[in-house]
C-alpha positions as CSV (number, residue, x, y, z in Angstrom):
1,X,-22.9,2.1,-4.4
2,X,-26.5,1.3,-4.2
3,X,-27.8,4.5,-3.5
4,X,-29.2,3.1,0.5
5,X,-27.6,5.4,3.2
6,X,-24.7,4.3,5.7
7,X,-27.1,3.2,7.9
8,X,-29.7,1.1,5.8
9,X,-26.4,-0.9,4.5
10,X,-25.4,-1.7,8.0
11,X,-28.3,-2.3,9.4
12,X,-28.6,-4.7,6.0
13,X,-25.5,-6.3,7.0
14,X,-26.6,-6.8,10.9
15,X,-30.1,-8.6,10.0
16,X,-28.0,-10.7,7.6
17,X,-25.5,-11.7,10.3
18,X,-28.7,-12.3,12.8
19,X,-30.5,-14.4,9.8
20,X,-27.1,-16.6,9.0
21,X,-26.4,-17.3,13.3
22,X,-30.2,-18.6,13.0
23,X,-29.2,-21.0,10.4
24,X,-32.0,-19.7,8.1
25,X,-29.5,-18.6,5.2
26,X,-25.8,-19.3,3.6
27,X,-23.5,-16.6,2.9
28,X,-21.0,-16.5,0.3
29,X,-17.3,-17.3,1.8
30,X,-14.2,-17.2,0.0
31,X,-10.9,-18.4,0.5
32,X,-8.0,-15.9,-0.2
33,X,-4.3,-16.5,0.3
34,X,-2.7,-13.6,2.1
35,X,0.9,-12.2,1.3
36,X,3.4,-13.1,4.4
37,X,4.6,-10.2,6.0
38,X,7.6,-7.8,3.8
39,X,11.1,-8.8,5.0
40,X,13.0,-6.2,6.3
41,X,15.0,-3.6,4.1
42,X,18.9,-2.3,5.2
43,X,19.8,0.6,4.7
44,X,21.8,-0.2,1.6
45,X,19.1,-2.0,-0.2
46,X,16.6,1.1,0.7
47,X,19.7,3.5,-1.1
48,X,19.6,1.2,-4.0
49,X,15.8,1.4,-4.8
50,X,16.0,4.9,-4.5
51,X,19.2,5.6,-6.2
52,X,19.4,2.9,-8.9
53,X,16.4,1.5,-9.8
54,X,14.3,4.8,-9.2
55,X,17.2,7.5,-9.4
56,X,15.3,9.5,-7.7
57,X,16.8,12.3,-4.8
58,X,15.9,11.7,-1.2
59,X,13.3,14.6,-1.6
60,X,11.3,13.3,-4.1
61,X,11.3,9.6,-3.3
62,X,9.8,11.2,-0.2
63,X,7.3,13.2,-1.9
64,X,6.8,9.8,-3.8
65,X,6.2,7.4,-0.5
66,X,4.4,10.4,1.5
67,X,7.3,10.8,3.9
68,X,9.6,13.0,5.1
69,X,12.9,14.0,3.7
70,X,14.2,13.5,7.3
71,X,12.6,10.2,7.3
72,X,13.9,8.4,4.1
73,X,17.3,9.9,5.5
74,X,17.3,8.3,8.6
75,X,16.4,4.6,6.7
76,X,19.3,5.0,4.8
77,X,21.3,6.0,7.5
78,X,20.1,3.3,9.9
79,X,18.8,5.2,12.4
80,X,15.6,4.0,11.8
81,X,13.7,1.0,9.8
82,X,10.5,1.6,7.8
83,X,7.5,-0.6,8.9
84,X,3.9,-1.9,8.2
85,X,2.5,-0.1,5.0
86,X,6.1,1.6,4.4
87,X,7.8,-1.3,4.3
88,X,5.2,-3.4,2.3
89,X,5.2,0.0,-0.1
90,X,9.5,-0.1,-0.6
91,X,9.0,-4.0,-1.0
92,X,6.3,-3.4,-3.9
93,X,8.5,-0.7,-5.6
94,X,11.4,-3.1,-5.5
95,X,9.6,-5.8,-7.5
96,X,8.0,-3.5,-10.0
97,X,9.7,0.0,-10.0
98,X,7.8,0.9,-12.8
99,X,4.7,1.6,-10.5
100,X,6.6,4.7,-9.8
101,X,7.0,6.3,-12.7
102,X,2.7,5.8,-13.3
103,X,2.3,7.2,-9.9
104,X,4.1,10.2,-11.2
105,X,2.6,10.3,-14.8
106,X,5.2,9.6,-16.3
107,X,5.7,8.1,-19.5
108,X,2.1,8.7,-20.3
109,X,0.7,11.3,-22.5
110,X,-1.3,14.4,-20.6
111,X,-3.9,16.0,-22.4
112,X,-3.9,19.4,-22.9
């Protein structure tokens, strides 16, 4: 950060906003392509990441995803559906369950 306070980088931010309505300067846009939303996950595909392409227990995949035990249970029970960031998280662990093992250090050396 550049050392200003919370409020000298907002108030920054407002008399840029002001300056840009008035026409007097051009600020930088960008175009960015946003992911659609995740598609849904049944019960049986949720099982599978965490059984066969994680093998992980119901406890730790929790631990893992920051949910409860009772949670993941009821996913793969179909009681309930995982949503929003959960769902987006299960869809990203899908495509690339290695991101799993990093988040848990595995496979990388610790020093002592």
């Amino acid at each position: 950060m550049s050392g200003k306070t919370a409020f000298e980088n907002l108030k920054s931010g407002l008399e840029q906003a002001i300056s840009h309505a008035h026409g007097e300067i051009t600020l930088e846009t960008r175009t960015v392509s946003l992911p659609d939303p995740p598609r849904p996950m049944t019960p049986k595909q949720i099982t599978a990441l965490r059984k066969k392409k994680l093998h992980m227990s119901q406890g730790v995949f929790a631990k893992l995803i920051n949910a409860a035990p009772q949670t993941v249970h009821a996913w793969e029970q179909g009681r309930s559906s995982p949503s929003g960031c959960a769902l987006r998280f299960l869809r990203l662990l899908d495509q690339q369950p290695e991101l799993a093992g990093q988040m848990l250090g595995i496979g990388r050396q610790r020093s002592a």
